[in-house]
MARLUM-130534 format. One line per 4 residues: number of its first residue (from 1); their letters; for each residue x, y, z of C-alpha. Coordinates in steps of 0.5 Angstrom, whole numbers, plus 500, padded with zeros to 3 digits. Layout:
NUM> a> X Y Z; ...
This chain:
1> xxxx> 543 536 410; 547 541 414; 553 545 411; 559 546 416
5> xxxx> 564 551 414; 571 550 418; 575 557 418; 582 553 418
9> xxxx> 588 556 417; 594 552 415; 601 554 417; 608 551 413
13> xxxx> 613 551 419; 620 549 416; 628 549 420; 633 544 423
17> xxxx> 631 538 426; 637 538 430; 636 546 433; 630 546 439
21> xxxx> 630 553 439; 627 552 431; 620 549 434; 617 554 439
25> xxxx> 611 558 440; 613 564 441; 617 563 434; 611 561 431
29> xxxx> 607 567 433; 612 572 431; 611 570 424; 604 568 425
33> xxxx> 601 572 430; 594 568 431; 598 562 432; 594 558 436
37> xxxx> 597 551 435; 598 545 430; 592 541 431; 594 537 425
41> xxxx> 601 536 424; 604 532 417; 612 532 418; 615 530 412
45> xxxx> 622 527 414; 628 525 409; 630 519 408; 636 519 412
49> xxxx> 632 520 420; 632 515 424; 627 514 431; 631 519 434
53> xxxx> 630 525 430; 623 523 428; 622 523 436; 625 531 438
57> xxxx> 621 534 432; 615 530 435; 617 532 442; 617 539 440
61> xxxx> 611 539 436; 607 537 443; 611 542 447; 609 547 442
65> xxxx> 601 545 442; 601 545 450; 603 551 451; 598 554 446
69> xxxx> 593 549 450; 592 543 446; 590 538 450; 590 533 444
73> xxxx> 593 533 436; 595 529 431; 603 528 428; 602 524 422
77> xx> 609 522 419; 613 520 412
């Protein structure tokens, strides 16, 4: 049996769905500078999103990862 240890970081990332500006890289890098991407993302949303809202934040999620060079990732969402 071989034992692999992961060096993981997680990040809590919080703001205002409705702002783009909230969502970016360099943001995130400001307050963590080793930011190196969200390979895993769990967005918890409120009951009263819609598609719409769901969608921004996912689409900001994804031009985060690509300019951090992300080819692939993972959004889950509730």
């Amino acid at each position: 049996m071989e034992i692999v240890l992961l060096r993981c970081r997680i990040y809590l990332a919080c703001g205002d769905p409705s702002s783009s500006a909230t969502l970016s890289l360099s943001s995130l890098r400001s307050a963590a500078p080793v930011f190196p991407g969200a390979n895993l993302t769990m967005l918890h949303t409120p009951a009263e999103w819609g598609p719409p809202d769901v969608f921004s934040v996912v689409q900001a999620v994804r031009a985060v990862n690509k300019e951090a060079g992300l080819n692939s990732f993972l959004v889950l969402v509730s």
